[in-house]
C-alpha positions in Angstrom: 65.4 148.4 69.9 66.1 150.3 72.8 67.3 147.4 75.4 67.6 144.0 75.6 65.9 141.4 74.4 64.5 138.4 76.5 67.5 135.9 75.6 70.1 138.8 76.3 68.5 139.7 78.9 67.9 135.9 80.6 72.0 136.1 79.9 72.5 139.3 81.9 70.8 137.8 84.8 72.1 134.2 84.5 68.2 132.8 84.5 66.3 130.8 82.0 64.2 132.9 78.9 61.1 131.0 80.5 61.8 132.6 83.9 62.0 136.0 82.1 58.9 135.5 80.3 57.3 135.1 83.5 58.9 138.2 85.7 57.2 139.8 82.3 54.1 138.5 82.8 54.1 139.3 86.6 55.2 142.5 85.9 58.2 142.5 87.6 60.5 143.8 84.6 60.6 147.7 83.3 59.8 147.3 79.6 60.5 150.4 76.9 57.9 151.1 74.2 58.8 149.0 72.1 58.6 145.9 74.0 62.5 145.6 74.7 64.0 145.4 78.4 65.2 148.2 80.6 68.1 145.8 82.1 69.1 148.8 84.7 65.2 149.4 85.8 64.5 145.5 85.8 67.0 144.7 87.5 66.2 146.9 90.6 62.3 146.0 90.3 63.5 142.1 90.4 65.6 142.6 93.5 62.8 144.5 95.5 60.1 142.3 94.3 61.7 138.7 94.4 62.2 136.6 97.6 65.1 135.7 98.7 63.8 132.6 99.6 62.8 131.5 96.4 66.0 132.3 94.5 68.4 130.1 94.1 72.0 130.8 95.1 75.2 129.0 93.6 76.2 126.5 96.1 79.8 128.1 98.7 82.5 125.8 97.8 83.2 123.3 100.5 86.6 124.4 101.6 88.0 122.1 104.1 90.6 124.2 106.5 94.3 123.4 106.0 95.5 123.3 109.4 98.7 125.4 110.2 101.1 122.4 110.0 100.5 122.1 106.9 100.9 125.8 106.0 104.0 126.4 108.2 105.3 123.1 106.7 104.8 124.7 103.0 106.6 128.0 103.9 109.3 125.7 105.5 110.1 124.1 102.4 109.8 127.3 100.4 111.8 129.1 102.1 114.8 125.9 102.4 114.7 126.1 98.5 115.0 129.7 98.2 111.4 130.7 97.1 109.0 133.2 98.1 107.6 132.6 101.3 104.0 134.3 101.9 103.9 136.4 105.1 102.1 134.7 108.1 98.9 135.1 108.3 98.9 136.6 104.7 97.5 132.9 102.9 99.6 130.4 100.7 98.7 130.5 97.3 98.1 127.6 95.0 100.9 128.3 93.0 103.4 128.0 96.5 101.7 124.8 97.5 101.9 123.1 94.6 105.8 124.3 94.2 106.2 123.3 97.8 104.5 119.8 97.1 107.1 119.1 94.0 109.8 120.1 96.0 108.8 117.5 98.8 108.7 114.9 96.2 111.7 115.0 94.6 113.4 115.5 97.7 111.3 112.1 99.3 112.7 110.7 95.8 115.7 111.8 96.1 116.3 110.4 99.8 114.8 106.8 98.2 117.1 106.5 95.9 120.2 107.1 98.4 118.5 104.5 100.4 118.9 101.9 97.3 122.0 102.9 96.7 123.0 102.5 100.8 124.1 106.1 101.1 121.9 106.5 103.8 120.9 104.0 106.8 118.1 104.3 109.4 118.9 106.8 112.5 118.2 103.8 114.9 120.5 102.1 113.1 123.1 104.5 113.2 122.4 105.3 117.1 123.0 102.0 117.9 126.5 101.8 115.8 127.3 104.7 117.3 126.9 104.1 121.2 128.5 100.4 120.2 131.6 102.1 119.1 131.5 104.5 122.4 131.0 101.7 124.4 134.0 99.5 122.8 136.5 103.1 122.8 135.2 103.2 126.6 136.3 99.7 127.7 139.9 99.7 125.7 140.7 103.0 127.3 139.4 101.4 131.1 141.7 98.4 130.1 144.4 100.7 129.3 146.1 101.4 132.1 146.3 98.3 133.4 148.1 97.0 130.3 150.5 100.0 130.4 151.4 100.5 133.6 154.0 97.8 134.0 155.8 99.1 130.9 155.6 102.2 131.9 157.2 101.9 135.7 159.9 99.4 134.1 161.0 102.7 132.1 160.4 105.2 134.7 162.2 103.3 137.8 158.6 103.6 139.5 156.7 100.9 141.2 153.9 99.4 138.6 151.1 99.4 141.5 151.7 103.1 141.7 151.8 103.9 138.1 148.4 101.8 137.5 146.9 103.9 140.2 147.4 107.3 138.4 146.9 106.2 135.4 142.9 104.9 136.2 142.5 107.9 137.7 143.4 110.6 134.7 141.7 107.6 132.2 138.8 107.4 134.3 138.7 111.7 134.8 139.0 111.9 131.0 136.2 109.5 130.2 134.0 111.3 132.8 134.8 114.6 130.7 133.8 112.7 127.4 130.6 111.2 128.9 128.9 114.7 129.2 129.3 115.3 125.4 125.7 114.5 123.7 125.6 113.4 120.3 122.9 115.4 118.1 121.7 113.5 115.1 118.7 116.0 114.3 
């Protein structure tokens, strides 16, 4: 046997061995003498002779797109951990997703569980905590000099009017300077 037979050759091509047996009846396969298929021959008479309308293509796998978030957000967390980050533009593999997914988990986990164990407390929360405690600093030191003036003119031999009077105004200077800080809690 010089070339394939119809099974191997329906293999070659991926059809059925009834759809070979037909292209051999219509001619449309380059057969040796001794009956057996010229796979090289055939398969250049099957491409000029079959229409591409009538073949059937394996479906294109319905990709969705991943929008860039999403990738940026994957390189973000690959490159916190330490791992290989894919140049932009140059495609995340599944490999780095994945990786990138686990890492996202345990760290969601792990920020759960410091929840439960009230090692961690809402930023909201923590805003409000913190501008009450600004607020209360603010009105001690406002109520400060008032309480301290007396004591202080008594021991400096000053008049306590005069004494409050300075002392509002440095106070009130000082909390104007501390009043342009900005917290960050990002």
């Amino acid at each position: 046997m010089q070339g394939m037979s119809e099974r191997q050759y329906a293999a070659h091509v991926g059809l059925s061995r009834g759809a070979i047996q037909k292209a051999k009846t219509a001619e449309r396969l380059v057969l040796y003498p001794d009956g057996s298929i010229n796979a090289a021959a055939s398969d250049a008479r099957r491409a000029e002779t079959t229409d591409p309308s009538k073949t059937r293509k394996p479906p294109a796998p319905k990709l969705k797109p991943v929008p860039e978030a999403a990738v940026a957000a994957v390189g973000d967390t690959l490159r916190e951990q330490g791992l290989a980050v894919p140049a932009v533009g140059g495609g995340t593999t599944f490999l780095q997703a994945k990786t990138a997914n686990e890492v996202l988990k345990a760290q969601e986990r792990r920020i759960r569980l410091q929840k439960l164990k009230g090692e961690l407390i809402e930023r909201a929360r923590a805003l409000s905590l913190v501008f009450r405690l600004a607020r209360e600093v603010r009105d001690a030191w406002v109520n400060w000099p008032a309480r301290a003036a007396a004591l202080m003119a008594a021991d400096l031999g000053v008049e306590p009017a005069a004494m409050q009077k300075v002392l509002e105004k440095h106070v009130r200077a000082h909390l104007d300077e501390l009043a342009e800080v900005r917290p960050d809690f990002r």
